[in-house]
C-alpha positions in Angstrom: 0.0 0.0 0.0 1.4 3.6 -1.1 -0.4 6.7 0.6 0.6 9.8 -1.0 -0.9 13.8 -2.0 -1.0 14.8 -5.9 -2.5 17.5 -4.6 -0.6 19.9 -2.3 -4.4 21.1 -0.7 -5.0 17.9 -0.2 -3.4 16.1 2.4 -4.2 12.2 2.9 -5.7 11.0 5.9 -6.7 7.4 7.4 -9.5 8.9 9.8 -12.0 7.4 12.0 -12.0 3.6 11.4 -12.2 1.0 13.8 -11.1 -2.8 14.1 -12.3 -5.4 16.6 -9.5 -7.1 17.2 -6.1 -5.2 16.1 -5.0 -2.0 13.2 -7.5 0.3 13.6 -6.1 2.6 10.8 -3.6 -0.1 9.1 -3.6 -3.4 9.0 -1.0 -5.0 6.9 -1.5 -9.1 7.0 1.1 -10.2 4.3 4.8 -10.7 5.1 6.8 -8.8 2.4 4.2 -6.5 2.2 5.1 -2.9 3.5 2.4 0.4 4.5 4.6 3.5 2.9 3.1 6.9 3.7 4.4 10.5 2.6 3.0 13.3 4.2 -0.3 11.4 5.6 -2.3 11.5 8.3 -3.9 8.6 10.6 -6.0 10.3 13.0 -8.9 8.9 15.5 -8.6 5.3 14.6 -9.3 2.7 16.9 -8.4 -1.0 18.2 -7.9 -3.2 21.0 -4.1 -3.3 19.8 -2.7 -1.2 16.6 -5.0 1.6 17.0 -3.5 3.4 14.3 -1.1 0.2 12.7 -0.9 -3.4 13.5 2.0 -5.0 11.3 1.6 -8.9 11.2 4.9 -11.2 10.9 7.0 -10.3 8.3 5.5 -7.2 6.9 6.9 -3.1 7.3 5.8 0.4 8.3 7.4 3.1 6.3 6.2 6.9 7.2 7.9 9.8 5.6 11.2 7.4 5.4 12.2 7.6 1.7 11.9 9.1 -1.2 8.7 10.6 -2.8 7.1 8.5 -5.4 7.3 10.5 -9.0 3.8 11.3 -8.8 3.7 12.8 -5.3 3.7 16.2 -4.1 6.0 17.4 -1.3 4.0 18.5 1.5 3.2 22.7 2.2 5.3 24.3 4.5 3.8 25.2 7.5 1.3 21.9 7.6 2.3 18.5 9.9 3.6 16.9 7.2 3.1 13.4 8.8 0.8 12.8 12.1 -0.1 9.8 14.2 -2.6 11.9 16.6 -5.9 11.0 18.3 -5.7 7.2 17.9 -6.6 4.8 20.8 -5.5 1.3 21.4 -6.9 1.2 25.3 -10.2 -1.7 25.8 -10.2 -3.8 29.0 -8.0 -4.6 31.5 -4.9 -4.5 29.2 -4.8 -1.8 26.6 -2.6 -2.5 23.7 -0.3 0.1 21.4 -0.7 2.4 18.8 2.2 1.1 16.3 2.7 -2.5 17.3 4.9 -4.8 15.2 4.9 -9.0 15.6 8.1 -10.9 14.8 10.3 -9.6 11.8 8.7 -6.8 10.9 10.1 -3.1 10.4 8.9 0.2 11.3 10.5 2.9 10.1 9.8 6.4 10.8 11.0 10.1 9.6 13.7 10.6 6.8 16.9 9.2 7.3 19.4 11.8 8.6 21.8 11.4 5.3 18.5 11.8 3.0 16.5 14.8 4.6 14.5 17.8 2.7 16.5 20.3 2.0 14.4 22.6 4.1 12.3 21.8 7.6 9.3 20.0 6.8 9.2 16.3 7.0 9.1 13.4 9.5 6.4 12.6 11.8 4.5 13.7 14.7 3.0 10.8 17.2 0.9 13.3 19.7 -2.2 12.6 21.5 -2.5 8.6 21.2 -4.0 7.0 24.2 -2.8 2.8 24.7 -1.2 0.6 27.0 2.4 2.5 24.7 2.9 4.0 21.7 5.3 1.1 20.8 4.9 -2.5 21.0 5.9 -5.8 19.5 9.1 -6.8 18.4 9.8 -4.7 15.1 12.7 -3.5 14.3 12.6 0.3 14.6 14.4 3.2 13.3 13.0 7.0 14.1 14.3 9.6 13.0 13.3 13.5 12.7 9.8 12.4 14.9 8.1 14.2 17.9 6.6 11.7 20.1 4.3 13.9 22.8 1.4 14.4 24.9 0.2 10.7 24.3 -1.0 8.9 27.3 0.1 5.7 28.1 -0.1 3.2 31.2 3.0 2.2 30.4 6.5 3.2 28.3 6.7 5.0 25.3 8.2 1.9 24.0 7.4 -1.5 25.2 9.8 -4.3 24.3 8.8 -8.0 25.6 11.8 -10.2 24.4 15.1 -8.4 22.9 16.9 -4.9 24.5 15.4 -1.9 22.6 18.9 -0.9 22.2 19.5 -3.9 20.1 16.3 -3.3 17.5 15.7 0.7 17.8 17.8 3.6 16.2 16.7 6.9 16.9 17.9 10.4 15.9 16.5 13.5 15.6 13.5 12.9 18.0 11.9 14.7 20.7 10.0 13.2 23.1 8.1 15.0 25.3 5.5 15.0 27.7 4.3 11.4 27.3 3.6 10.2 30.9 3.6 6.5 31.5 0.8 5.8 33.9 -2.3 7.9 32.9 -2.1 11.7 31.3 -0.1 13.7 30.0 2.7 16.2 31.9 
């Protein structure tokens, strides 16, 4: 799946959907298969777990990471060029993440630091999620040129289960702020 503007007014947006069981906005179910978004929105999705993207084994997440397609339209200055914002992943006893990844998949996030606009727009904004974390799974993660803020969690931003984060996540150019595991938002 490609998401992408032709249209610089017209920004895309994933908005309002809801699963039963797991990617509220995305779901991608094939391994090999990848979700690449440029300058996209998901906002106000909901799931149990994924509320905004559930990646099953083998598949990928790539958000303002590479490259415009030909046919895509860079997005206007002064607009969030990317947002993950006003998704929930929170139903029961244990509420699940926003982004969560199973077994060898990828989730990559922001332009890479040696490929970046030549001028400030790009990357991604994760604000205003509620979910057990805006991370879970066991993807491997790079983030780059991201603000992850005002999301409220019950628990870390990132929630790894198996493997060291520091083993799986590279992350540059990020500001995180105000996320507050345990309930709202500093």
């Amino acid at each position: 799946m490609q998401l992408y503007a032709t249209d610089a007014a017209l920004q895309p947006s994933i908005y309002g959907n809801s699963a039963s069981v797991a990617g509220g906005g995305i779901y991608v179910s094939t391994s090999n298969a990848k979700a690449r978004l440029w300058n996209a929105v998901l906002d106000g999705n909901d799931a149990p777990n994924g509320g905004a993207v559930y990646l099953a084994s083998g598949s990928g997440l790539e958000f303002d990471y590479d490259a415009l397609p030909a046919s895509a339209v860079p997005c206007t200055i002064g607009r969030d060029c990317g947002r993950i914002s006003n998704n929930t992943a929170a139903t029961g006893t244990t509420p699940g993440s926003i982004i969560y990844g199973e077994s060898n998949t990828t989730i990559q996030l922001g332009y890479l630091p040696m490929s970046p606009p030549a001028d400030a727009r790009g990357g991604v904004m994760i604000l205003k999620n509620t979910g057990g974390s805006v991370f879970d799974g066991s993807a491997t993660t790079q983030i780059h040129r991201t603000v992850i803020g005002s999301n409220t969690t019950s628990r870390d931003t990132r929630k790894r289960r198996d493997i060291p984060a520091s083993t799986l996540c590279t992350i540059s150019s990020v500001t995180s702020c105000a996320s507050a595991p345990g309930g709202t938002p500093k």
